[in-house]
PDB file with one MODEL, atoms N, CA, C and O in Angstrom:
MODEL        1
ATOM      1  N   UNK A   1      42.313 -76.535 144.900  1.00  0.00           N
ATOM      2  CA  UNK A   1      43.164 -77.310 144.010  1.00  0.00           C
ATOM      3  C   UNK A   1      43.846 -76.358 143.020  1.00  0.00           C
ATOM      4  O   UNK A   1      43.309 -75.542 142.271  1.00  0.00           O
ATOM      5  N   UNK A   2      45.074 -76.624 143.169  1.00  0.00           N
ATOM      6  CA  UNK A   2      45.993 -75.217 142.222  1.00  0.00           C
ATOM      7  C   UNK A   2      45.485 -76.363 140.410  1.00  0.00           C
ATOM      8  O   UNK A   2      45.128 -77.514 140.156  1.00  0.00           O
ATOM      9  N   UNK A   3      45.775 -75.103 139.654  1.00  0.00           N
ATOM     10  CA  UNK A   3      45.456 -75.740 138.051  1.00  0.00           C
ATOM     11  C   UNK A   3      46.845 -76.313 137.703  1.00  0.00           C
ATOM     12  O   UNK A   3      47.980 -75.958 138.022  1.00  0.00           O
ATOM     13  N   UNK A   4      46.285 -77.497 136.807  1.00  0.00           N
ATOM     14  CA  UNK A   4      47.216 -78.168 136.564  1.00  0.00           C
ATOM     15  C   UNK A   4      48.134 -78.066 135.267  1.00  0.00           C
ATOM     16  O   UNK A   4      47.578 -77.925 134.177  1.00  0.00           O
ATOM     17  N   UNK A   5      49.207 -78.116 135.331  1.00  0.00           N
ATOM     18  CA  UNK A   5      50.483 -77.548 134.258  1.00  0.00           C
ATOM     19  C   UNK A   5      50.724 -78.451 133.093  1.00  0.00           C
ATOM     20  O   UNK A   5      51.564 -79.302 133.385  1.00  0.00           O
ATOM     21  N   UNK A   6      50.386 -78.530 132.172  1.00  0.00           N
ATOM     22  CA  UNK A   6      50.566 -79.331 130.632  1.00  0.00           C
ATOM     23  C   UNK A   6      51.370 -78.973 129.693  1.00  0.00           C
ATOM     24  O   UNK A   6      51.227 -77.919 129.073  1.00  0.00           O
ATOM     25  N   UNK A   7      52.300 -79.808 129.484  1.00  0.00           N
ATOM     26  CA  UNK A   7      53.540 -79.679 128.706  1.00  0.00           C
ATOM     27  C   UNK A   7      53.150 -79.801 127.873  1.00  0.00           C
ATOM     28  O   UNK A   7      52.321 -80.710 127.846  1.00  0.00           O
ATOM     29  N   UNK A   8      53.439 -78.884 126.274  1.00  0.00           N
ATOM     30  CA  UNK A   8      52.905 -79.114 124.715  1.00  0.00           C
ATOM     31  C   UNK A   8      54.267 -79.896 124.280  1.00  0.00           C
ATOM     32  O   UNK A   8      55.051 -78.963 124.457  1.00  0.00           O
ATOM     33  N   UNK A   9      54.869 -80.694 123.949  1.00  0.00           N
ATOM     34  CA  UNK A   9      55.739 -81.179 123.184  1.00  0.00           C
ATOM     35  C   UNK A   9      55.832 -81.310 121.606  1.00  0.00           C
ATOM     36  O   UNK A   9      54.816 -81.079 120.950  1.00  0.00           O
ATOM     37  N   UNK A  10      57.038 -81.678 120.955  1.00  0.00           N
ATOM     38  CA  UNK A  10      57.544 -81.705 119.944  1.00  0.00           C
ATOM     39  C   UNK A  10      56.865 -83.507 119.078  1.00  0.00           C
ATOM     40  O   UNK A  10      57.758 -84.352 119.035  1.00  0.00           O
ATOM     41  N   UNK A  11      56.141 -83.751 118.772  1.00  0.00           N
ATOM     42  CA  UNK A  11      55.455 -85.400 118.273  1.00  0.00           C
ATOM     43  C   UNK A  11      56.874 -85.711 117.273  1.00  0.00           C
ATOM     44  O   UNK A  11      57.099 -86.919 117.204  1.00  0.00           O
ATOM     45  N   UNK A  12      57.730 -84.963 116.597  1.00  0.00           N
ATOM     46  CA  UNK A  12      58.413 -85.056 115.865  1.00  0.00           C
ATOM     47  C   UNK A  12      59.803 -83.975 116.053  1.00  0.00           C
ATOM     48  O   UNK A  12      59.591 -83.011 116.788  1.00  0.00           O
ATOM     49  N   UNK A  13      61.029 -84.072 115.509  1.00  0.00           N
ATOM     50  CA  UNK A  13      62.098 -82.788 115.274  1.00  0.00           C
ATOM     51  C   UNK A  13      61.952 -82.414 114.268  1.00  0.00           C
ATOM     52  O   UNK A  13      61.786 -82.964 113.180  1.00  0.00           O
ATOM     53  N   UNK A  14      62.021 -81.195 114.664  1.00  0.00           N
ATOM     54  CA  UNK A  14      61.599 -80.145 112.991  1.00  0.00           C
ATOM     55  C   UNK A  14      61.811 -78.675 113.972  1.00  0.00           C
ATOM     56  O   UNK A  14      61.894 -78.594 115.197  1.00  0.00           O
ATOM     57  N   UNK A  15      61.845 -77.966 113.298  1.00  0.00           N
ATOM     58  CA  UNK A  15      61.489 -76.456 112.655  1.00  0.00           C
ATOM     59  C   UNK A  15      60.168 -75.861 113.791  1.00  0.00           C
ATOM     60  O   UNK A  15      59.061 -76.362 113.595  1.00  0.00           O
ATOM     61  N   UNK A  16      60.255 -75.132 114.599  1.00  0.00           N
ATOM     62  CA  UNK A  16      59.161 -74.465 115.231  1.00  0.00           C
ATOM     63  C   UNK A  16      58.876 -73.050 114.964  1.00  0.00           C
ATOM     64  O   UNK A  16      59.782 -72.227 115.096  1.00  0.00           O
ATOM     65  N   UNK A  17      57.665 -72.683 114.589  1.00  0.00           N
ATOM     66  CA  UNK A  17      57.132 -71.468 114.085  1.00  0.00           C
ATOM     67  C   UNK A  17      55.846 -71.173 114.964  1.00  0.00           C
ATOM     68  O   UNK A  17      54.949 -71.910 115.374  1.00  0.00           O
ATOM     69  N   UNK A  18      56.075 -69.920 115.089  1.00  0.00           N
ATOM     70  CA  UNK A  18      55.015 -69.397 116.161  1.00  0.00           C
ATOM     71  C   UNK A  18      54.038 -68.887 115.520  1.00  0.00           C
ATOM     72  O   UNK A  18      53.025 -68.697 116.193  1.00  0.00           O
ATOM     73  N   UNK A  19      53.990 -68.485 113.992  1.00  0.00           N
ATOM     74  CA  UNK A  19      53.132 -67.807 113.616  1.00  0.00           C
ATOM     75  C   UNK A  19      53.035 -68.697 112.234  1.00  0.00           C
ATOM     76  O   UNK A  19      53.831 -69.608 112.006  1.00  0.00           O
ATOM     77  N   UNK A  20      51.558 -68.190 110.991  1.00  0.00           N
ATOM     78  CA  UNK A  20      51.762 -68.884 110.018  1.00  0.00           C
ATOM     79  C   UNK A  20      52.585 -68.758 109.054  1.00  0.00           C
ATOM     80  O   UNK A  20      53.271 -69.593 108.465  1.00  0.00           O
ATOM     81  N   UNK A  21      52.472 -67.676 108.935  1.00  0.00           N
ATOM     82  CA  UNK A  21      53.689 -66.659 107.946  1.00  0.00           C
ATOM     83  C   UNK A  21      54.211 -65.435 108.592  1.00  0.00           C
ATOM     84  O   UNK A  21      53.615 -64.866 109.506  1.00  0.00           O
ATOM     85  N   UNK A  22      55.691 -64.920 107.939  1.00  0.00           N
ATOM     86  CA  UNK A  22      56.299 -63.851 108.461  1.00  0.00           C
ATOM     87  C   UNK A  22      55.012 -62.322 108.706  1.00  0.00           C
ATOM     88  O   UNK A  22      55.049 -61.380 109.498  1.00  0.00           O
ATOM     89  N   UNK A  23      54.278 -62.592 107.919  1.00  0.00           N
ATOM     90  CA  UNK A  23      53.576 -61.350 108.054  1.00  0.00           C
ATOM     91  C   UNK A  23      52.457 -61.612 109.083  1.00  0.00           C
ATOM     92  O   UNK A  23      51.843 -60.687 109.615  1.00  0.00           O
ATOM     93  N   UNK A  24      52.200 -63.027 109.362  1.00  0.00           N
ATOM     94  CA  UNK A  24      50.708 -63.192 110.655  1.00  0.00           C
ATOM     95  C   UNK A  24      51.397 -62.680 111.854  1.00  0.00           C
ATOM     96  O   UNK A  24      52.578 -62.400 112.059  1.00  0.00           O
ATOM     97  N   UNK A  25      50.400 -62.638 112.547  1.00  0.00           N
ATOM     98  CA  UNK A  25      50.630 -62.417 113.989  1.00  0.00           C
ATOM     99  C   UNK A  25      51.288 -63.794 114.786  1.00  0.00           C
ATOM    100  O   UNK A  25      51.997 -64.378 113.966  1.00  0.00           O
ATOM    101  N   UNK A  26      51.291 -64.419 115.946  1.00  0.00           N
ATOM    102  CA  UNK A  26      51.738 -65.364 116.526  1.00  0.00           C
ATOM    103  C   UNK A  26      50.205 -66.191 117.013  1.00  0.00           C
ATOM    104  O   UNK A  26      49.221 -65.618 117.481  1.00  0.00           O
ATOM    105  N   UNK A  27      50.286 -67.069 116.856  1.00  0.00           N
ATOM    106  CA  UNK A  27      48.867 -68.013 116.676  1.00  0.00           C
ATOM    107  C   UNK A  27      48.849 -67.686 118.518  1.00  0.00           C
ATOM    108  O   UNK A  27      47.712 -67.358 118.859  1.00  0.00           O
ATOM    109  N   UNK A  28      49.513 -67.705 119.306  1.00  0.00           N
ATOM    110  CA  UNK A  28      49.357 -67.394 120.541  1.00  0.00           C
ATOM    111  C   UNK A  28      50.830 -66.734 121.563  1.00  0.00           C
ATOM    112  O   UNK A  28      52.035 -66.977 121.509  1.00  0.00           O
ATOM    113  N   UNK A  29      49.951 -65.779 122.486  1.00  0.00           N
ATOM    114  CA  UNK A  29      51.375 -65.097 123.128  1.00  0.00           C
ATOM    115  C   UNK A  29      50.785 -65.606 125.088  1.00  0.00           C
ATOM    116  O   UNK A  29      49.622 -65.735 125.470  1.00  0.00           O
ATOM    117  N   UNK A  30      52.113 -65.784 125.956  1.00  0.00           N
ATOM    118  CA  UNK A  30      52.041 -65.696 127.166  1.00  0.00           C
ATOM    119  C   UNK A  30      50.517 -64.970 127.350  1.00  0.00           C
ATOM    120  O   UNK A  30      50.133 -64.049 126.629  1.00  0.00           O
ATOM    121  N   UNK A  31      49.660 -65.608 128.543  1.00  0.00           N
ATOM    122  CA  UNK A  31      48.367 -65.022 128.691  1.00  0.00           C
ATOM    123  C   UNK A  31      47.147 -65.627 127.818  1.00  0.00           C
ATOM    124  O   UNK A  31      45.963 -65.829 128.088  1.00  0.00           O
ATOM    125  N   UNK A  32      47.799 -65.797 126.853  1.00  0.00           N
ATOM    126  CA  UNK A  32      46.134 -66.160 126.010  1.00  0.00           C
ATOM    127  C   UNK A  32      45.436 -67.407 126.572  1.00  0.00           C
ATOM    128  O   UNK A  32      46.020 -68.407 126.989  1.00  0.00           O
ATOM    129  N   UNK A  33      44.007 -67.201 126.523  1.00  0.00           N
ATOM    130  CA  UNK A  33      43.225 -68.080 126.765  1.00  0.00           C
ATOM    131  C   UNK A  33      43.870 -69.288 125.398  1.00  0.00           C
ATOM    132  O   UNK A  33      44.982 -69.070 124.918  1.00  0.00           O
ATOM    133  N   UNK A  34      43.160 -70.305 124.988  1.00  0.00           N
ATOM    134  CA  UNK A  34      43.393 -71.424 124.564  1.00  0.00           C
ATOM    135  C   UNK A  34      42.291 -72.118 124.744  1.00  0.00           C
ATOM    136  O   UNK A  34      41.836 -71.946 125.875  1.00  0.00           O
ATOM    137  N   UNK A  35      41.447 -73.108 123.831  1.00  0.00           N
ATOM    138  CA  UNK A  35      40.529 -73.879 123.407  1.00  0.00           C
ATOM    139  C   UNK A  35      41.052 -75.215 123.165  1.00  0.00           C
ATOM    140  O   UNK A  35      41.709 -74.998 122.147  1.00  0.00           O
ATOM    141  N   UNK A  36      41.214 -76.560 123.443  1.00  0.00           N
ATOM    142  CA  UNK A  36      41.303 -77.525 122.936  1.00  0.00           C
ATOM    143  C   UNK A  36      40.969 -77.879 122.006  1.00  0.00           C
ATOM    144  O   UNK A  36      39.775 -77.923 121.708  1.00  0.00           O
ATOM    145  N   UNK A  37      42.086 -78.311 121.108  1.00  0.00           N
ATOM    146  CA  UNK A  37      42.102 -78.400 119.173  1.00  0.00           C
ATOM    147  C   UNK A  37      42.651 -77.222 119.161  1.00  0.00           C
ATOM    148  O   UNK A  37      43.349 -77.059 118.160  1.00  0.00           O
ATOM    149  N   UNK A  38      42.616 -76.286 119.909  1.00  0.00           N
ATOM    150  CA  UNK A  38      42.735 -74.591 118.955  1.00  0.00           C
ATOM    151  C   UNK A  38      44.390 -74.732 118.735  1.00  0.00           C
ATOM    152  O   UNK A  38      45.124 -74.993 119.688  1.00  0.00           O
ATOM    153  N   UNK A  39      44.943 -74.514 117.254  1.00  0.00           N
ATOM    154  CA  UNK A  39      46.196 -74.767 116.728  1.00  0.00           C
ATOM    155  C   UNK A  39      47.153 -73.551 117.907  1.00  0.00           C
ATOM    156  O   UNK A  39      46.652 -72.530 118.377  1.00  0.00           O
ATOM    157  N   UNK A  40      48.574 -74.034 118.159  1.00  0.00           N
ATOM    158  CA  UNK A  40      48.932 -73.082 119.017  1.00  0.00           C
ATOM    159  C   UNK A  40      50.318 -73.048 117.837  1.00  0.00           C
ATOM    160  O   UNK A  40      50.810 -71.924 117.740  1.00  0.00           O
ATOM    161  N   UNK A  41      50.676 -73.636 117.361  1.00  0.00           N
ATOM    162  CA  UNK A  41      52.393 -73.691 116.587  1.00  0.00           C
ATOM    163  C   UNK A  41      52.117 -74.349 115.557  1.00  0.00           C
ATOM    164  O   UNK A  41      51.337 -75.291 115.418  1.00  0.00           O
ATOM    165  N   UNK A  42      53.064 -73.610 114.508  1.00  0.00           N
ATOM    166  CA  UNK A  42      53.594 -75.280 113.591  1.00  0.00           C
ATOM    167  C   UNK A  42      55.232 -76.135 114.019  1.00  0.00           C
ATOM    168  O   UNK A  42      56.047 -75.877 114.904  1.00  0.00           O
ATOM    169  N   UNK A  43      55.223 -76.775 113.382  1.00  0.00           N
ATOM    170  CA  UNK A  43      56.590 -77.860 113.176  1.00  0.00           C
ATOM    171  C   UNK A  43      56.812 -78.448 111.733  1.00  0.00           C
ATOM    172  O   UNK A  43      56.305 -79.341 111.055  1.00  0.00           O
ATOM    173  N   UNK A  44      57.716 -77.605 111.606  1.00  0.00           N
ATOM    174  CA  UNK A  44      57.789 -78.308 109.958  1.00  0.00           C
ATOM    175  C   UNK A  44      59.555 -79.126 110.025  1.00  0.00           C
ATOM    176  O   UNK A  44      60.657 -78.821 110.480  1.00  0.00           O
ATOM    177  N   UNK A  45      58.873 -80.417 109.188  1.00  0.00           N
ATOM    178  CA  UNK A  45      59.636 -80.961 109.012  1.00  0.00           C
ATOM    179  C   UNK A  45      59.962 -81.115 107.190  1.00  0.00           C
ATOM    180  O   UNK A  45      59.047 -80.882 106.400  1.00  0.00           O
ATOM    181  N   UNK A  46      61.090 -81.450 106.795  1.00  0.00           N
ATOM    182  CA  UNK A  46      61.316 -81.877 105.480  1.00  0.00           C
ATOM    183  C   UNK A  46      60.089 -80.961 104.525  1.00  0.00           C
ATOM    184  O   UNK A  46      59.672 -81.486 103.492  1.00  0.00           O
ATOM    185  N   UNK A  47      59.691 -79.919 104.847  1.00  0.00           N
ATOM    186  CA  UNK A  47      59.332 -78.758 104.161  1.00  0.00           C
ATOM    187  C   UNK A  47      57.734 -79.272 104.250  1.00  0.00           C
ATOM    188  O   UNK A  47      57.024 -79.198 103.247  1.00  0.00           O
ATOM    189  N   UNK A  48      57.224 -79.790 105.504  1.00  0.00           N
ATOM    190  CA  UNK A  48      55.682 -80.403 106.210  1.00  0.00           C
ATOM    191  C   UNK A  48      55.301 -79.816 106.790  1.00  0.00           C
ATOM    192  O   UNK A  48      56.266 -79.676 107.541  1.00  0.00           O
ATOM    193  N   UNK A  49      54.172 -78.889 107.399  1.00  0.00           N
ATOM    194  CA  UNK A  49      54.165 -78.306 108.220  1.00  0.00           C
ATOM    195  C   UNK A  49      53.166 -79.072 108.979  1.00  0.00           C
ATOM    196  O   UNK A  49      52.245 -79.570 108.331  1.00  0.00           O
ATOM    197  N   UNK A  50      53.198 -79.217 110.063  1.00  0.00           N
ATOM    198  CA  UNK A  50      52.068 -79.816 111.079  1.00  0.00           C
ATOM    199  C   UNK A  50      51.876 -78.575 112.443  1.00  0.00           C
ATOM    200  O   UNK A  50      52.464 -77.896 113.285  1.00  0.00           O
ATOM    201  N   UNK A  51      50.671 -78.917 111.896  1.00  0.00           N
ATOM    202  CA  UNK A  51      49.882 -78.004 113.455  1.00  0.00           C
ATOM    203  C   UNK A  51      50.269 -78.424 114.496  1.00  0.00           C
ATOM    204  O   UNK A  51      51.057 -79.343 114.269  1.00  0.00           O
ATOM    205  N   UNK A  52      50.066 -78.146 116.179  1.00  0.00           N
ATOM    206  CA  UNK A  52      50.041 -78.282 117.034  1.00  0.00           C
ATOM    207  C   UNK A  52      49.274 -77.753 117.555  1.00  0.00           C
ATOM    208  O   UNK A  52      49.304 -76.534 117.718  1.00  0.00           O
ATOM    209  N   UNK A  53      48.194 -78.649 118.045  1.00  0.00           N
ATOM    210  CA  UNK A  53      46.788 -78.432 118.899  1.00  0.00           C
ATOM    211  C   UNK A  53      47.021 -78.607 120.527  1.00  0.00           C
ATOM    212  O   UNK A  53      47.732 -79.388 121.159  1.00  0.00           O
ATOM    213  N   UNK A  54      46.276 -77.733 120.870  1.00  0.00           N
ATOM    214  CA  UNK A  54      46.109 -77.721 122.308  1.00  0.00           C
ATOM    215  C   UNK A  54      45.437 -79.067 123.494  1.00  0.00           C
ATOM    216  O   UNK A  54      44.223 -79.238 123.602  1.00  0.00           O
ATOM    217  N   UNK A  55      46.339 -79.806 124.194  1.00  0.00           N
ATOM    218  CA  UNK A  55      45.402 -80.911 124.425  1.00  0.00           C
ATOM    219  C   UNK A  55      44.399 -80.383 125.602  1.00  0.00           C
ATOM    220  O   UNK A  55      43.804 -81.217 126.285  1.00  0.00           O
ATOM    221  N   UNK A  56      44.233 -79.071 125.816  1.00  0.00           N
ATOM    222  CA  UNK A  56      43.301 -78.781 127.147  1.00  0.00           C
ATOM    223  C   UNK A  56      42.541 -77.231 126.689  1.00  0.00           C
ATOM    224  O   UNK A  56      42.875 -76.522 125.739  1.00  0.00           O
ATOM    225  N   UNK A  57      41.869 -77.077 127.290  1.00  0.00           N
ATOM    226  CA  UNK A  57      41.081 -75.553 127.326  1.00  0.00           C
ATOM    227  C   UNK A  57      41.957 -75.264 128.361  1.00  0.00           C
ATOM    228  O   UNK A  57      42.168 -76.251 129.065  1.00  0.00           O
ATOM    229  N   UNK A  58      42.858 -73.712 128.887  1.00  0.00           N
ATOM    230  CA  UNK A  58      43.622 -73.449 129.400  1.00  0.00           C
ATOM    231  C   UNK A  58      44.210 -72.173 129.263  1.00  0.00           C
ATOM    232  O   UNK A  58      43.508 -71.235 128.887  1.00  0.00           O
ATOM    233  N   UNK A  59      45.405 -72.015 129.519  1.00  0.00           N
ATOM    234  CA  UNK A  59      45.850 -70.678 128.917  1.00  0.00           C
ATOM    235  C   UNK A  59      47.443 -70.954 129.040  1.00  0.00           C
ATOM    236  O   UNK A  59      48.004 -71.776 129.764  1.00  0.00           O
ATOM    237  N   UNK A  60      48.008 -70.035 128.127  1.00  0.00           N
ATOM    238  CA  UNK A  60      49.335 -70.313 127.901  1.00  0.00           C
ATOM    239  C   UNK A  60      50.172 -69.359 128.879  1.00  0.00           C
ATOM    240  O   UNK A  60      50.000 -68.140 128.871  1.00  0.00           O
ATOM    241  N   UNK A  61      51.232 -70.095 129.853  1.00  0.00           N
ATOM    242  CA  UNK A  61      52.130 -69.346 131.074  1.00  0.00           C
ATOM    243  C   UNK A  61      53.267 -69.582 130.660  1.00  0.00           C
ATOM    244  O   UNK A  61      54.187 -69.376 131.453  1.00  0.00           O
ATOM    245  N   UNK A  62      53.632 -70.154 129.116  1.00  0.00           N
ATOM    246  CA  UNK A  62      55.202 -69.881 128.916  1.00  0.00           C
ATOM    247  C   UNK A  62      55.395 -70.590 127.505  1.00  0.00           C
ATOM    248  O   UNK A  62      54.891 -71.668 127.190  1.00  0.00           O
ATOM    249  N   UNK A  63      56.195 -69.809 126.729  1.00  0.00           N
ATOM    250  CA  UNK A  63      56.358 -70.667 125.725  1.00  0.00           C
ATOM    251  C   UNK A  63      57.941 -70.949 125.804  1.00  0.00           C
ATOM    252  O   UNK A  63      58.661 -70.281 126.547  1.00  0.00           O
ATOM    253  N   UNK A  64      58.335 -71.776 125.152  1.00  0.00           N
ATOM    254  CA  UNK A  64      59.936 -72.636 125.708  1.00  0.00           C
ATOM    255  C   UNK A  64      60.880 -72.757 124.722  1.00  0.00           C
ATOM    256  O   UNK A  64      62.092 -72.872 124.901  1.00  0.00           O
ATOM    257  N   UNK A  65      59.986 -72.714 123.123  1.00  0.00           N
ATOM    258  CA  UNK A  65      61.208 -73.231 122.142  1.00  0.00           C
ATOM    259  C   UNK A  65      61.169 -71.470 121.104  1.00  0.00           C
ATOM    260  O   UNK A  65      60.348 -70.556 121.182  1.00  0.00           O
ATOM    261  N   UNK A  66      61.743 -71.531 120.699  1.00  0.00           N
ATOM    262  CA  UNK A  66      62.753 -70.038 120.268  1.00  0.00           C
ATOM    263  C   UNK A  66      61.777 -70.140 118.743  1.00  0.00           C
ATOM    264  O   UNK A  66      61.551 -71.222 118.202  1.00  0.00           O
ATOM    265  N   UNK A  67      61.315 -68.923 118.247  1.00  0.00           N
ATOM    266  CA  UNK A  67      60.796 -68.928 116.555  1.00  0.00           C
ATOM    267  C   UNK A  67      61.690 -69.395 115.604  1.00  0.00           C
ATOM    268  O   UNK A  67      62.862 -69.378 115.982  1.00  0.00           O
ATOM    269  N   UNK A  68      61.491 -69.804 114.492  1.00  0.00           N
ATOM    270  CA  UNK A  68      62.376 -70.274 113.959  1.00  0.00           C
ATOM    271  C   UNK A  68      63.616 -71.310 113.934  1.00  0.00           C
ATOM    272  O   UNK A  68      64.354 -71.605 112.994  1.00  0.00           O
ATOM    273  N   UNK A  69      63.610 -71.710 115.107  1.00  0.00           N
ATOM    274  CA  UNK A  69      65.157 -72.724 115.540  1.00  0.00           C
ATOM    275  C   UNK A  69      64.244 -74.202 115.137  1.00  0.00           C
ATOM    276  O   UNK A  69      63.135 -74.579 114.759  1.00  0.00           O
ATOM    277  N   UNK A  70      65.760 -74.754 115.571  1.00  0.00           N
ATOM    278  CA  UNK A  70      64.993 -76.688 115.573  1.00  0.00           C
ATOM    279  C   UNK A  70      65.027 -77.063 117.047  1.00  0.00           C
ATOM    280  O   UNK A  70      65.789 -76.739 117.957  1.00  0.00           O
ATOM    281  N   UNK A  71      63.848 -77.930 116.985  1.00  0.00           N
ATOM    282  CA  UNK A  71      63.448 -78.654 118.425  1.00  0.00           C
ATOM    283  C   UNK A  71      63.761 -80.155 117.736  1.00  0.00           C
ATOM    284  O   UNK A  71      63.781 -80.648 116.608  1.00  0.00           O
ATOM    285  N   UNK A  72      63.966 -80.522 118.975  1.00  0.00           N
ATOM    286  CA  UNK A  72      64.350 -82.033 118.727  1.00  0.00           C
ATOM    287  C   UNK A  72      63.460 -83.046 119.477  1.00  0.00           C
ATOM    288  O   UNK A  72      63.550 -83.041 120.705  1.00  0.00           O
ATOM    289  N   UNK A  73      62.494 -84.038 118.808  1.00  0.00           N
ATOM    290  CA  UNK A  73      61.905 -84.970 119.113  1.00  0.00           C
ATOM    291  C   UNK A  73      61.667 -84.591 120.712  1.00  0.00           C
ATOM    292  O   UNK A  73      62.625 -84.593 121.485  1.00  0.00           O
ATOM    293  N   UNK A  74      59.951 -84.175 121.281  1.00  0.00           N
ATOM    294  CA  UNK A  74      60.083 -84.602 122.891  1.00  0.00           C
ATOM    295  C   UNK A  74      60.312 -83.476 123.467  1.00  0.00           C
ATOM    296  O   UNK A  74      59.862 -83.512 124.612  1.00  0.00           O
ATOM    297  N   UNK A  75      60.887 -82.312 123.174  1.00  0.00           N
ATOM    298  CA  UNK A  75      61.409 -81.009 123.427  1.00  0.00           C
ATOM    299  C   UNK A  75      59.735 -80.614 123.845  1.00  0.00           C
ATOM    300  O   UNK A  75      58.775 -80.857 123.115  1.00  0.00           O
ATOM    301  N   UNK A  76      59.664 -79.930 125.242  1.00  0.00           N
ATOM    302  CA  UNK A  76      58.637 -79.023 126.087  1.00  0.00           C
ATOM    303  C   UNK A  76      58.524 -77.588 124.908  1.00  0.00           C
ATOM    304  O   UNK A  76      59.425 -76.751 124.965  1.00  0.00           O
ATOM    305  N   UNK A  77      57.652 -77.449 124.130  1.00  0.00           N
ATOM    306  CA  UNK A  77      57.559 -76.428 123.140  1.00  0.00           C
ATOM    307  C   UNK A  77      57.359 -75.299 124.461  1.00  0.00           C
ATOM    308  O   UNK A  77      58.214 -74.552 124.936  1.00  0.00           O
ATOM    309  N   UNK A  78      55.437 -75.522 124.993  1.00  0.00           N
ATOM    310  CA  UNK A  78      55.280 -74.584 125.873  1.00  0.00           C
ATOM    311  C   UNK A  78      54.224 -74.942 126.725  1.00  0.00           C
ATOM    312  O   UNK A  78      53.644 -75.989 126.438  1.00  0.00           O
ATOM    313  N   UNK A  79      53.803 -74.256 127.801  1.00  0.00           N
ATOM    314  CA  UNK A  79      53.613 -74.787 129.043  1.00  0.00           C
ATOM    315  C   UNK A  79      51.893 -74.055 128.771  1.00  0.00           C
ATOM    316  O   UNK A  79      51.572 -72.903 128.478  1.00  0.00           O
ATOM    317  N   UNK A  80      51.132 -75.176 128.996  1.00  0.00           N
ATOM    318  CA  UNK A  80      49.549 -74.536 129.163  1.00  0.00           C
ATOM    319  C   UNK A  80      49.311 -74.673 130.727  1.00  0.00           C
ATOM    320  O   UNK A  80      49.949 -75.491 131.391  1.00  0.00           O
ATOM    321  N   UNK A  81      48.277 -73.758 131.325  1.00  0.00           N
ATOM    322  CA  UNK A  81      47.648 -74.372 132.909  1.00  0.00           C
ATOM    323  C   UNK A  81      46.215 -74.473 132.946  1.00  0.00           C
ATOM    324  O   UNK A  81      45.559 -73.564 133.454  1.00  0.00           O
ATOM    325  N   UNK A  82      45.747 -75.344 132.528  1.00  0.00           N
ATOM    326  CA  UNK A  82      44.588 -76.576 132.512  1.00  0.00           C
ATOM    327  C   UNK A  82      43.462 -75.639 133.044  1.00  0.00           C
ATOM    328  O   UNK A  82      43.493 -75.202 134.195  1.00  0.00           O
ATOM    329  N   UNK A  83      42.382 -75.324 132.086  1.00  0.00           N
ATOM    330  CA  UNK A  83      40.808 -74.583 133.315  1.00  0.00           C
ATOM    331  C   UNK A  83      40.862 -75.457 134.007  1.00  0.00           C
ATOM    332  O   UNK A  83      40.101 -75.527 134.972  1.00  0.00           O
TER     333      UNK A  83
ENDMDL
END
C-alpha cells in the first residue's frame, strides 16, 4: 500500500509564515519527519497569528505557499505523506 498524501490547508486567508520570527529557523523543511499536533506554519490574520498543526504523523514532500505572501481561504499550504 503506497502512503497516503494529506493536504495541509489554509482554515482561514491570511499571511503565511514558515518560521516564528525572522531570526528562527523554519518550523519545518521538505524531508522532515512530523508528529501530529506538531505546529508546521503560522497564518496571521488582522495581526493573529494561528498555528497550523499537523493532522498526521508523516513527513513533509512539499511545501506550496511562498514565505511571507497571502493565501487565500482553502489554499493547499503543503503536502504531508501519512506513516
Amino acid at each position: 500500500m503506497s502512503p497516503r498524501k494529506v493536504e495541509v490547508r489554509a482554515p482561514i486567508a491570511g499571511v503565511f509564515y514558515r518560521k516564528p520570527s525572522p531570526e528562527d529557523p523554519p518550523y519545518v523543511e521538505v524531508g522532515d519527519a512530523v508528529r501530529k499536533k506538531q505546529v508546521l506554519c503560522l497564518l496571521e490574520t488582522m495581526k493573529v497569528f494561528q498555528k497550523i498543526k499537523s493532522p498526521v504523523n508523516g513527513k513533509v514532500v512539499e511545501i506550496i505557499a511562498q514565505n511571507e505572501k497571502p493565501v487565500s481561504d482553502n489554499d493547499v499550504l503543503m503536502v504531508l505523506e501519512e506513516e
